[in-house]
Structures are given as C-alpha cells and as structure tokens.
ZAMARGU-4260 file (C-alpha; in steps of 0.2 Angstrom, whole numbers, plus 5000, padded with zeros to 4 digits):
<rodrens>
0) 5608/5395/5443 | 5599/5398/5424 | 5591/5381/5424 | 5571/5386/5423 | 5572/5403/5419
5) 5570/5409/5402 | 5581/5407/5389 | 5592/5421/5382 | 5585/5432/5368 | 5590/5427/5352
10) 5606/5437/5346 | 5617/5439/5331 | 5635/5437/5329 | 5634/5455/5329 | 5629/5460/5345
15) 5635/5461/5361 | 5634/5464/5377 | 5639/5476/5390 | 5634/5474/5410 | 5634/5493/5418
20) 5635/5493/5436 | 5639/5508/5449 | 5655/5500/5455 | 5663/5497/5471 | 5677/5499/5482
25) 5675/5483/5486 | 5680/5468/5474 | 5668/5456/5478 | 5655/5468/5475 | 5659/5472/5456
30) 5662/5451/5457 | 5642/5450/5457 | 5643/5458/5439 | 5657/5446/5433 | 5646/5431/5439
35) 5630/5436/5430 | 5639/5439/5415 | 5645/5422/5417 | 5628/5415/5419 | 5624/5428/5402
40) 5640/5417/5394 | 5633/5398/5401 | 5617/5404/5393 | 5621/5401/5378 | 5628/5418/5372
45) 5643/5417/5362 | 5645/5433/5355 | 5657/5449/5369 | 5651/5451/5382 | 5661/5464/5397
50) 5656/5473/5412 | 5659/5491/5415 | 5658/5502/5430 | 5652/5519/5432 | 5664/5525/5444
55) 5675/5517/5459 | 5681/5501/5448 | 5689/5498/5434 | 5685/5495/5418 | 5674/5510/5416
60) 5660/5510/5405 | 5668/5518/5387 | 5684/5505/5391 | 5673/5491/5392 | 5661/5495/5379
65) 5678/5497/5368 | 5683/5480/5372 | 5665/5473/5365 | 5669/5482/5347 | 5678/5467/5339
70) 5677/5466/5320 | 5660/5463/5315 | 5651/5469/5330 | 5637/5481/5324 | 5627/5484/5342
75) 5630/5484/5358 | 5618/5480/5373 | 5619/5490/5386 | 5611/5484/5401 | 5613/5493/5417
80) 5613/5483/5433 | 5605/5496/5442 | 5586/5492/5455 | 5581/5512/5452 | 5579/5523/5438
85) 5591/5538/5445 | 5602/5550/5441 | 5614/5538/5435 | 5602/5527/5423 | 5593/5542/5416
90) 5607/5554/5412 | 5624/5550/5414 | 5621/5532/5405 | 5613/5541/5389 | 5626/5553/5392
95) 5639/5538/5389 | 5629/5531/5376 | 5631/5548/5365 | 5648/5548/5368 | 5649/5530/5359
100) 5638/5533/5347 | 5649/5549/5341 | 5664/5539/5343 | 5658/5525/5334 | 5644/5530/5320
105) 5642/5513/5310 | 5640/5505/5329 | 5623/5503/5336 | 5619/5506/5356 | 5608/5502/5361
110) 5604/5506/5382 | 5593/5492/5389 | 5581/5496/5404 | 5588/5494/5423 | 5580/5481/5433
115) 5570/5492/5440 | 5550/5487/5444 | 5552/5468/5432 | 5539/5460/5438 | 5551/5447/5443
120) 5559/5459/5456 | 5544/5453/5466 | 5549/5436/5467 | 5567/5439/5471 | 5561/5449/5484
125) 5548/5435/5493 | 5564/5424/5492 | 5576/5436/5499 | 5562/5439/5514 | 5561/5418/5515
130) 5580/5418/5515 | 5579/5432/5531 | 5564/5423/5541 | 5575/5404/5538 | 5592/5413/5545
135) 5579/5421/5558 | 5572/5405/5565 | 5589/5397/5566 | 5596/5409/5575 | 5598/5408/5595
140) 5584/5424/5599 | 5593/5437/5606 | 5583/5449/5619 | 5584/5464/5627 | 5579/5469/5645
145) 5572/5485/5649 | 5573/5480/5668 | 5579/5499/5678 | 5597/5498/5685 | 5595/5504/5704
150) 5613/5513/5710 | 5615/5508/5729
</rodrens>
C-alpha cells in the first residue's frame, strides 16, 4: 500500500509518533488508525508509534501519548487523522497538547495539521468516485416506476 508514495520524513531516535483520531464505537472503525500506523511502521519508522482516540475508544489521547514517552524520547508528533479543521482539531487537541506539555516539560509536542485540504485529498477523492462509478456499472440497475395505482 506505501509503494509509490513518498517516503517518510526523516526522524530521529527521539521522536515519535502519535495518530489522533475521533474514535468509534465501532472496532473496525478505530481499526483504520491501527492500519495506518502500521503502514507509518512498514515505512520505515522505527522509533513509538501509538494511536489515541478522542472519545468513544480506548486508549485516549494523554494514555497513548504516555505510552510514546519511553526513555529518550524528546518529541512527539501529533498527527490528527481528522478531514476538517473543527472544534475538535482546533481547540480540544491544543487543549491536550498543553496538558502534555505541563505534564512533561523537557518533552517536545508538537500537533501536526489534519488532513484537511492536502492537495492529495483530491486524488483520493477522484479514486473513491472511480471506485463508486465501477461498483455502479456492475451493478444490476435498479429502477423505480412512478406508474398511478388505480383502486377498483
């Protein structure tokens, strides 16, 4: 799945990283986050990496960002896995992020941008839209009549 894409930025043994997402109720939901962490891992980044969740799952975000700060570690990356700039990503995440920082002074956090408007989102959006029109024309058509039902 990383083949083609660019590589991963160049990071020291003293940073890692933490993937924030909303959470779910739903397990194979917050399982997306496991995968691209996994993909993060494959990529050829060796230092922590752990995902947290904002509400609804566990770990939350202080818990996993705790699980990142093994000896050594003197930043953490904290990317949140959100498509808009809400609430969410632009108070309660710096909100967070305080909290660490007071928590852990000689640690640096550092909160990435959400996915937001990448100019990549484009591309992921054409293929999904590819994906839609494929599933579409494979598809038996399904139509609906608009003929008046007459009562006797």
């Amino acid at each position: 799945m990383t083949s083609g894409l660019s590589p991963l930025p160049a990071l020291d043994d003293k940073s890692a990283i933490l993937l924030i997402a909303h959470g779910s109720r739903r397990p194979a939901a917050n399982a997306d986050l496991v995968q691209i962490a996994d993909w993060i891992t494959a990529a050829g980044h060796g230092g922590p990496i752990a995902c947290g969740y904002l509400e609804l799952a566990e770990p939350d975000i202080p818990t996993a960002a705790r699980s990142c700060l093994v000896p050594g570690i003197e930043r953490l990356l904290m990317l949140p896995y959100f498509l808009s700039a809400g609430v969410h990503v632009t108070a309660d995440l710096e909100e967070i992020r305080q909290s660490l920082v007071t928590e852990f002074p000689g640690v640096e956090f550092v909160l990435c941008p959400h996915l937001g408007l990448h100019p990549l989102m484009l591309e992921i959006v054409k293929d999904r839209l590819r994906e839609g029109v494929a599933q579409m024309m494979s598809s038996p058509a399904i139509s609906i009549t608009t003929e008046a039902v007459t009562q006797p």
